[in-house]
C-alpha positions in Angstrom: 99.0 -109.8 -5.2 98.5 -107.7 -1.9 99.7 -109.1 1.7 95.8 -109.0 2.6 94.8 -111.2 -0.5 97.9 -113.8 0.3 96.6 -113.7 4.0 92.9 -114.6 2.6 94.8 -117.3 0.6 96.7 -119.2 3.5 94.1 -119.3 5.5 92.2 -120.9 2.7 94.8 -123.1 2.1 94.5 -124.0 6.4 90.8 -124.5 6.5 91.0 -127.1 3.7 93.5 -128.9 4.9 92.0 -128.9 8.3 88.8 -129.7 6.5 90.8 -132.6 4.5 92.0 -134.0 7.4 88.9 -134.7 9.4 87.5 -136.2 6.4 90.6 -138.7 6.1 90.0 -139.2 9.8 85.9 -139.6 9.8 85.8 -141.5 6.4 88.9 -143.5 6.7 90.3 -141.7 3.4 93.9 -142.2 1.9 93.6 -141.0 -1.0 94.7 -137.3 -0.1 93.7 -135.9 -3.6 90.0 -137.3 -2.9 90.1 -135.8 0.7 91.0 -132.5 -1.0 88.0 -132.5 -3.2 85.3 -133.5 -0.9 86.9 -130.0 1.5 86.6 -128.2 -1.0 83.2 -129.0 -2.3 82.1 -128.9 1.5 84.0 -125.2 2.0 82.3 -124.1 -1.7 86.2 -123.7 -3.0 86.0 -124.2 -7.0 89.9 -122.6 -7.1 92.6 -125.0 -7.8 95.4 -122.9 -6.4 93.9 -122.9 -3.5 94.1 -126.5 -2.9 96.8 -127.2 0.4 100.0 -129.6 -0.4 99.9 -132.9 0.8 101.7 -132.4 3.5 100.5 -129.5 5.0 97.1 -132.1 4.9 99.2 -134.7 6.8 100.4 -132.7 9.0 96.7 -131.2 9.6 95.7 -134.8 10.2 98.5 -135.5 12.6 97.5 -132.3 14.6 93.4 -133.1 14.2 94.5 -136.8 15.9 96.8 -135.0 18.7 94.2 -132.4 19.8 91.0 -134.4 19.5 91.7 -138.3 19.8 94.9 -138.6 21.2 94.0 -141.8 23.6 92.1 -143.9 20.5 94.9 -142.7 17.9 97.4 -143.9 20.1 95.9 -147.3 21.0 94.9 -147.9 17.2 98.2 -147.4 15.9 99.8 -149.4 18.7 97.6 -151.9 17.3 98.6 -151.8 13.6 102.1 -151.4 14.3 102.4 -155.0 16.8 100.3 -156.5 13.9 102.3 -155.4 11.3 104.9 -156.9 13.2 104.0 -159.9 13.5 103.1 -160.2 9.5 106.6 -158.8 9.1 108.2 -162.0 11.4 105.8 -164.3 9.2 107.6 -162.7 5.8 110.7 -162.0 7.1 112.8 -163.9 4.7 111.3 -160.9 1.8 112.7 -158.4 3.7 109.6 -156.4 4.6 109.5 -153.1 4.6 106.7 -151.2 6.8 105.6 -148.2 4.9 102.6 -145.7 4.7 100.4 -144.1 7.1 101.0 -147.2 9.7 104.8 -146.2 9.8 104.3 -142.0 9.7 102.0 -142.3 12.4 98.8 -140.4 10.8 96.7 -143.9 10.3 93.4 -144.4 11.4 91.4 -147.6 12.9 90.4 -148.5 8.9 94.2 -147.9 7.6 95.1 -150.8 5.5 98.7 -152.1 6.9 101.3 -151.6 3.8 104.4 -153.6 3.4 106.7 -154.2 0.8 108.5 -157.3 0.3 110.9 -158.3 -2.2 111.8 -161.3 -4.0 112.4 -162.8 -7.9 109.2 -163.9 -8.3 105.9 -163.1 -6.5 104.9 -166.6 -6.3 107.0 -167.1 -3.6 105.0 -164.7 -1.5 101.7 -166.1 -2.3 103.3 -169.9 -1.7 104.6 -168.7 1.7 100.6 -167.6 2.2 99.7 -170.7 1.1 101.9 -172.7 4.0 100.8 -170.6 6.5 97.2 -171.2 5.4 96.7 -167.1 5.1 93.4 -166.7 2.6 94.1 -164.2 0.4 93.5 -162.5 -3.1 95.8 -161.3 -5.4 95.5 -157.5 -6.6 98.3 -154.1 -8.0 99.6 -151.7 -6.4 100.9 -148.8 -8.6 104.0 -146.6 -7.2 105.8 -144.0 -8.9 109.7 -143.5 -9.4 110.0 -140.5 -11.3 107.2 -137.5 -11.1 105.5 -138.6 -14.3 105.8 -142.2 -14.2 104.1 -145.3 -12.5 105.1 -148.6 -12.3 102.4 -151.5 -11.5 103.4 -154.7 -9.0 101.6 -157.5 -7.6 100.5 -157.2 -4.1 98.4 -160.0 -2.1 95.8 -158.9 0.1 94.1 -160.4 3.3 93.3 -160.1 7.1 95.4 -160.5 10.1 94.4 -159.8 13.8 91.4 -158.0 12.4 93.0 -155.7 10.6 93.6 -155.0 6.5 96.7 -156.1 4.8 98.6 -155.3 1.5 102.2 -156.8 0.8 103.2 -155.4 -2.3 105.8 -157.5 -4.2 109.0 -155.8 -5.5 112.2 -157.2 -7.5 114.7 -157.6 -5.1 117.1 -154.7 -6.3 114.1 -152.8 -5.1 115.1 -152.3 -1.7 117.8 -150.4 -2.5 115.2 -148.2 -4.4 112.3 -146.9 -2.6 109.5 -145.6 -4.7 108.7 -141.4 -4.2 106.2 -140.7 -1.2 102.7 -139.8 -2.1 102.8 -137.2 0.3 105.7 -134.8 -0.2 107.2 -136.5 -3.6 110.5 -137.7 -1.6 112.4 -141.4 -1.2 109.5 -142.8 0.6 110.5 -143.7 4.3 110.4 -147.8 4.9 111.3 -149.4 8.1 112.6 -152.6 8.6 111.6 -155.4 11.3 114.2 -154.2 14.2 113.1 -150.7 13.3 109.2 -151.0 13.8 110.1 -153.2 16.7 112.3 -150.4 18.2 109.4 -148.2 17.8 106.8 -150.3 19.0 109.2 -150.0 22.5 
């Protein structure tokens, strides 16, 4: 391949991740490998190959929120972060563990707050909801551990301070191993109470 048709490439490879990342943004999208289809049907891309990482689409997002809605970004994701605290304080006996787009810093006003807990048996969370008279549903979440294979766990959704909430349920040997991040494939990253708190300062 010649240095002008890899040039042609990256630069594809930019514009739909730039692309990806304003839908994510607009849309409220997570799901990065739905983000990258609707950039590339908007761009008129039908090459696979040319489809950007997931990072290099998180990173475009971080960028898009820097350059373009830096004051709103930063207010919204002060606001997630203190309310995920203060879900974290209410479950604090499971452990919690902040994770996702609320943690890395890339969420939007309709990010859904992600925590993981962990205990023996996921009744104790939704009895703990119960006490605190926290309405809430019962739903899955699945996470994968090893690049071909996903493992299903309970989660309990609801709504605090106004905002979307999903406290997935994990044995409790599980915090000693974190699922792989849908983003670059790594240990995903999970902060503890004193650590969210620290970055809420």
């Amino acid at each position: 391949m010649t240095r002008r048709a890899n040039s042609r490439n990256e630069q594809l490879r930019y514009a739909l991740a730039q692309e990806a990342a304003r839908i994510m943004f607009d849309q409220g999208i997570e799901d990065f490998l739905l983000a990258k289809r609707k950039a590339a049907e908007r761009l008129g891309v039908s090459d696979v190959a040319a489809l950007p990482r997931n990072a290099e689409i998180e990173s475009a997002l971080i960028d898009y929120q820097r350059l373009f809605h830096s004051a709103e970004h930063a207010d919204s994701l002060s606001k997630l972060r203190r309310c995920a605290l203060q879900v974290m304080r209410l479950l604090e006996t499971f452990q919690p563990r902040l994770v996702g787009p609320v943690l890395a810093g890339t969420a939007t006003a309709h990010t859904e707050i992600t925590l993981h807990v962990f205990a023996d048996h996921a009744e104790r969370v939704a009895l703990l909801l119960d006490e605190k008279g926290i309405d809430h549903h019962h739903a899955e979440k699945k996470l994968r551990y090893e690049s071909e294979k996903q493992i299903s766990f309970p989660s309990f959704k609801f709504v605090a301070g106004g905002h979307a909430v999903e406290v997935v349920t994990l044995p409790i040997d599980g915090v000693r191993q974190p699922p792989l991040s849908p983003v670059d494939g790594k240990s995903m990253h999970r902060a503890t109470l004193s650590e969210v708190a620290a970055l809420i300062q």
